[in-house]
C-alpha positions as semicolon CSV with decimal commas, in nm:
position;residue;x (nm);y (nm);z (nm)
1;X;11,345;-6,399;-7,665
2;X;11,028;-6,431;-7,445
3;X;10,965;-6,167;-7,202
4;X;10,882;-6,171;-6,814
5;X;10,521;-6,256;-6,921
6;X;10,566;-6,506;-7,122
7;X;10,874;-6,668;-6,943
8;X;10,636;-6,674;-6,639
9;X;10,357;-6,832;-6,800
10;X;10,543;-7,103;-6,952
11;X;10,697;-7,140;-6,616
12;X;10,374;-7,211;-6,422
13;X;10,243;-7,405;-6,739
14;X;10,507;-7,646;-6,707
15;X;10,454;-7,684;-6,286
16;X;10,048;-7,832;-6,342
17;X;9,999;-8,156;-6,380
18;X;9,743;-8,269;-6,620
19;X;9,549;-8,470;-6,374
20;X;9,510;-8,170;-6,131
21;X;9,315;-7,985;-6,420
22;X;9,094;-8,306;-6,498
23;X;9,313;-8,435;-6,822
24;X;9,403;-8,810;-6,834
25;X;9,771;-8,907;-6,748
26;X;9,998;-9,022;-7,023
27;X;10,290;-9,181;-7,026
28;X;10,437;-9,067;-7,334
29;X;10,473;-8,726;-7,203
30;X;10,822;-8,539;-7,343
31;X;10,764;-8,206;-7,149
32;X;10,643;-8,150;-6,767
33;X;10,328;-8,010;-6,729
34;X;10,081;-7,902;-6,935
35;X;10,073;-7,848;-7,339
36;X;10,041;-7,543;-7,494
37;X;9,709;-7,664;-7,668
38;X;9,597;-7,800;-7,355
39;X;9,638;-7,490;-7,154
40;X;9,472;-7,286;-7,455
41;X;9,166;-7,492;-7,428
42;X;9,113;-7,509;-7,116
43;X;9,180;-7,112;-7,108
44;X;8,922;-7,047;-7,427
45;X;9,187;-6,920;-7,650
46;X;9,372;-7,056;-7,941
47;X;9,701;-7,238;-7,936
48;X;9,886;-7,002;-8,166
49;X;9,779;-6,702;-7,918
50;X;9,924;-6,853;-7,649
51;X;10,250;-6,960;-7,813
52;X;10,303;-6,600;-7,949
53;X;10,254;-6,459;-7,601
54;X;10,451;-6,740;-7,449
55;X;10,700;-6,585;-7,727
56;X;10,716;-6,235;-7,618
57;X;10,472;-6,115;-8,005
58;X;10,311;-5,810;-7,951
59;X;9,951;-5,981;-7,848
60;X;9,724;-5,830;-7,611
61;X;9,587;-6,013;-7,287
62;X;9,273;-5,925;-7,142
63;X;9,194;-5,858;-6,790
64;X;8,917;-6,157;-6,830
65;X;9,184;-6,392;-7,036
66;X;9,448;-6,331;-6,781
67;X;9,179;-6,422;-6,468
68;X;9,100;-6,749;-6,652
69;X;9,488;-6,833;-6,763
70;X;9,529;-6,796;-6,337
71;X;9,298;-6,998;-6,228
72;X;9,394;-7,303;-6,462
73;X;9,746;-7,219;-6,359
74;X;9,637;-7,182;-5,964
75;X;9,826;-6,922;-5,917
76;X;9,859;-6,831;-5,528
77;X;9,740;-6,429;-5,502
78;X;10,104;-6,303;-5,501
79;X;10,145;-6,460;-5,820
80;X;9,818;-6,362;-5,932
81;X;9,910;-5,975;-5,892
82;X;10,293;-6,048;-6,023
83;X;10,041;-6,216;-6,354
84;X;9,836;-5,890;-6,391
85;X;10,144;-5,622;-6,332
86;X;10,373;-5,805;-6,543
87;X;10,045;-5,750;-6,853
88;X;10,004;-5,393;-6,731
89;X;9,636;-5,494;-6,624
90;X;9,397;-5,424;-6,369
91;X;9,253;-5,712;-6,182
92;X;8,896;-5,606;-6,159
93;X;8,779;-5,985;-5,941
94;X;9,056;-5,863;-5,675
95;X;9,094;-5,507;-5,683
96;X;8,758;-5,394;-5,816
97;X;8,822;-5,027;-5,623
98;X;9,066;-5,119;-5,333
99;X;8,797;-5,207;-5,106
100;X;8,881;-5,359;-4,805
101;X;8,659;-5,633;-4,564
102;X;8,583;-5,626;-4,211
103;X;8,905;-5,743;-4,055
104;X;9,154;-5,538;-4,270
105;X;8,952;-5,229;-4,170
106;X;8,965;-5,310;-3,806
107;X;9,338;-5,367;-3,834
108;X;9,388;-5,042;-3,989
109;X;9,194;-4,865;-3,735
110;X;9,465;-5,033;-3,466
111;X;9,695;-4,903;-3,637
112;X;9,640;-4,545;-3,648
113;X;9,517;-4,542;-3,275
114;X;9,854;-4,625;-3,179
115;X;9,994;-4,304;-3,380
116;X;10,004;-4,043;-3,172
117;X;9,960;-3,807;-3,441
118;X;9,707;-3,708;-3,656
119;X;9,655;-4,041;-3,876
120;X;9,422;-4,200;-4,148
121;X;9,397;-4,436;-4,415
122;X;9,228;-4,345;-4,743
123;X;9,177;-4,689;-4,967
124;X;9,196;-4,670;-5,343
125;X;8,843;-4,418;-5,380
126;X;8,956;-4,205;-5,144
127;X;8,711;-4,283;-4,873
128;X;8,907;-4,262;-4,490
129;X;8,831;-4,647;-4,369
130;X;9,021;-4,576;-4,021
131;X;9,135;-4,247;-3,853
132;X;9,204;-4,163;-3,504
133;X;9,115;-3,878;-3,260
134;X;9,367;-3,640;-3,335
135;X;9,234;-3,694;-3,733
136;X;8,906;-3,666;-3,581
137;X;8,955;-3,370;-3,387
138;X;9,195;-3,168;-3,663
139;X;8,910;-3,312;-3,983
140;X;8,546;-3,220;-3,810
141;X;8,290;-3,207;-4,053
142;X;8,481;-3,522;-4,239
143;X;8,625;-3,788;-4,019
144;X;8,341;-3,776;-3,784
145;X;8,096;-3,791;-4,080
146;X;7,905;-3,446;-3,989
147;X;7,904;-3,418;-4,325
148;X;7,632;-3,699;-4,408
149;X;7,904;-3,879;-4,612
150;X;7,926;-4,239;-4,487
151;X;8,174;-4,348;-4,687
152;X;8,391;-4,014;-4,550
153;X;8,517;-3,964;-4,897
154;X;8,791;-3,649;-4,871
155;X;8,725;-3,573;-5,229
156;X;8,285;-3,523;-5,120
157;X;8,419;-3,322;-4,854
158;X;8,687;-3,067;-4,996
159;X;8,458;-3,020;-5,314
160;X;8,139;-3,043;-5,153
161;X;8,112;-2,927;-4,782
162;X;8,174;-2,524;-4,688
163;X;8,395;-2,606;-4,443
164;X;8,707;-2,750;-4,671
165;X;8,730;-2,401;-4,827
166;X;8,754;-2,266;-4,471
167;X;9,020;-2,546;-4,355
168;X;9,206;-2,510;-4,632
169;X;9,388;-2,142;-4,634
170;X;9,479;-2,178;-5,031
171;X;9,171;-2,374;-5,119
172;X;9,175;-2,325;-5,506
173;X;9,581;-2,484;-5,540
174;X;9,530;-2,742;-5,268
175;X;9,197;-2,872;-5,437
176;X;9,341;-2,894;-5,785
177;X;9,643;-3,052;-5,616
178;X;9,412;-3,346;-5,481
179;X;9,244;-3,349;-5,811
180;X;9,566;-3,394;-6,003
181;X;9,694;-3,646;-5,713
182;X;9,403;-3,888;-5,763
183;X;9,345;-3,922;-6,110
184;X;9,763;-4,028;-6,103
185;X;9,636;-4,295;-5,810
186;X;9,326;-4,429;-5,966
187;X;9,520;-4,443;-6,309
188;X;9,329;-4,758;-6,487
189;X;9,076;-4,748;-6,251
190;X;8,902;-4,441;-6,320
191;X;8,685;-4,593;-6,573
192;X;8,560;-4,871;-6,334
193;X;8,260;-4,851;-6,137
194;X;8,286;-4,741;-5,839
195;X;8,565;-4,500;-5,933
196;X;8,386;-4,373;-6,249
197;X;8,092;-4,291;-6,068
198;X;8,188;-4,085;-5,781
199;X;8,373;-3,857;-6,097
200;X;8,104;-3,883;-6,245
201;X;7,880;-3,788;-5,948
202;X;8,131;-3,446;-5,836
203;X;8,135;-3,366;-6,227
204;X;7,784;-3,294;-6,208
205;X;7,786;-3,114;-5,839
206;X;8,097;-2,921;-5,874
207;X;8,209;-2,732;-6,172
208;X;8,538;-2,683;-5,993
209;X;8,569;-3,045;-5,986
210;X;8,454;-3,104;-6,361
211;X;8,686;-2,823;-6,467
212;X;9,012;-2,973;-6,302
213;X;8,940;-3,372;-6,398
214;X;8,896;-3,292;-6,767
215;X;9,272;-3,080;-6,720
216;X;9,366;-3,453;-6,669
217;X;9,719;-3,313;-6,443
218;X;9,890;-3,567;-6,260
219;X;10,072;-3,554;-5,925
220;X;10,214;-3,789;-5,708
221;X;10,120;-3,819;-5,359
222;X;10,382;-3,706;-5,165
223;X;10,476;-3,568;-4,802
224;X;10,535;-3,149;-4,704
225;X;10,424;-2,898;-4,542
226;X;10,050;-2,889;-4,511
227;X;9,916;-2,582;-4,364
228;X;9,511;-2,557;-4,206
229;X;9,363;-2,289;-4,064
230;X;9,117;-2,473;-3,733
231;X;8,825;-2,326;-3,664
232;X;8,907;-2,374;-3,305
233;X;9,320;-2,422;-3,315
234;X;9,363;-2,106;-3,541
235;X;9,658;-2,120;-3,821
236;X;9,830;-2,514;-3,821
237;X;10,125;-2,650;-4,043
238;X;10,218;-3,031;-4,071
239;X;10,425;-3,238;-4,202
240;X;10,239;-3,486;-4,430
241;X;10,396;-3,838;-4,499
242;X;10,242;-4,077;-4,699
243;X;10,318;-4,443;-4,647
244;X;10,172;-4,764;-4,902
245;X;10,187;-5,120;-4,766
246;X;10,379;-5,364;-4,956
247;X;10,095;-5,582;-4,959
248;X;9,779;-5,352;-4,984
249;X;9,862;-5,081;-5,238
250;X;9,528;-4,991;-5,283
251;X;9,546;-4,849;-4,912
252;X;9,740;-4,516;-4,792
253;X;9,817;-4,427;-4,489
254;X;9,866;-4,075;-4,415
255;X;10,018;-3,922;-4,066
256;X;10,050;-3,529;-3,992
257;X;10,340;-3,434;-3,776
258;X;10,396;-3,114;-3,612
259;X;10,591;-2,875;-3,854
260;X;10,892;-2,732;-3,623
């Protein structure tokens, strides 16, 4: 029996029609769409590959092979990502590192200015692309870049900057928390530039850091109580709830709401 993959594939296979991919039309035809050999060549890979993965065989699909086998298919992006998840593969032309352009940072940043709680979005290297002022005002030294970091990346900034240990009244657990919590987020990714070299670049300035990546602990990223001690606001406990959208999960949004 094929599996999702391969019931997919020959799904889309059989929706192209020969002449939208440059083939000639022919009459004498028996199936809809595209041939197995056809789609093969025009995908650089052999015929008997395809049909085995068509066929559910225990074949392995690169990340490059499965970018090529979508565009001959022109697959729309939703099916593109359904493609990659369904090979348990990481799009590198789409989702290089979860960054995000111009207009889908600006529509973050409307979004958390309309929270009236503390509020900011971390995309898939942890850097905050949007925050507002109660963020601003509870994060000094990181939100409102103090720190020198432009890309405000909270990992730089609780393994790097003084005043994360100070923040933070259980600095040791709450750092190997966010340690443990990214390298679960990241997951494929942490071998791909520019993931791999911001590990690579707190590795070599923080033995704390190098110590708790090569532990290689896991967490999810989940809500609680999140307790900070302000330099200003003295001793501070939040709720933390961490939301994904459906159709950006490289993006997190993360709001703070007074503990009772």
């Amino acid at each position: 029996m094929a599996t999702n993959l391969g019931a997919f594939i020959r799904a889309h296979r059989e929706r192209i029609k020969p002449e939208d991919v440059g083939l000639p039309q022919d009459d004498r035809r028996r199936t809809p769409g595209l041939r197995r050999e056809e789609l093969a060549h025009l995908c650089r890979v052999s015929t008997t590959w395809l049909t085995w993965l068509e066929q559910g065989r225990p074949v392995s699909a690169s990340a490059k092979m499965l970018g090529r086998l979508a565009g001959v298919l022109r697959l729309s992006p939703a099916e593109r990502n359904y493609l990659f998840r369904l090979a348990d593969k990481v799009d590198q032309e789409t989702d290089p590192a979860g960054t995000s352009n111009a207009n889908e940072r600006n529509d973050a940043r409307a979004i958390v200015d309309a929270i009236k709680v503390p509020a900011y979005v971390l995309d898939r290297q942890w850097n905050a692309v949007a925050s507002n002022k109660f963020a601003r005002d509870l994060f000094a030294g990181w939100l409102d870049q103090a720190n020198g970091d432009p890309d405000r990346n909270l990992l730089r900034y609780m393994f790097l900057q003084p005043a994360a240990r100070n923040l933070a009244p259980n600095w040791p657990d709450r750092a190997k928390r966010l340690v443990a919590e990214f390298r679960a987020d990241c997951g494929k990714l942490a071998d791909a530039f520019p993931i791999k070299n911001l590990v690579d670049e707190l590795s070599e300035r923080s033995a704390e850091f190098r110590k708790l990546w090569a532990a290689h602990d896991v967490a999810d990223r989940t809500g609680g109580i999140r307790k900070l001690s302000h330099p200003n606001r003295g001793q501070l406990a939040f709720n933390q709830l961490v939301l994904q959208p459906l159709t950006r999960p490289d993006l997190k949004l993360v709001m703070l709401f007074p503990a009772e």
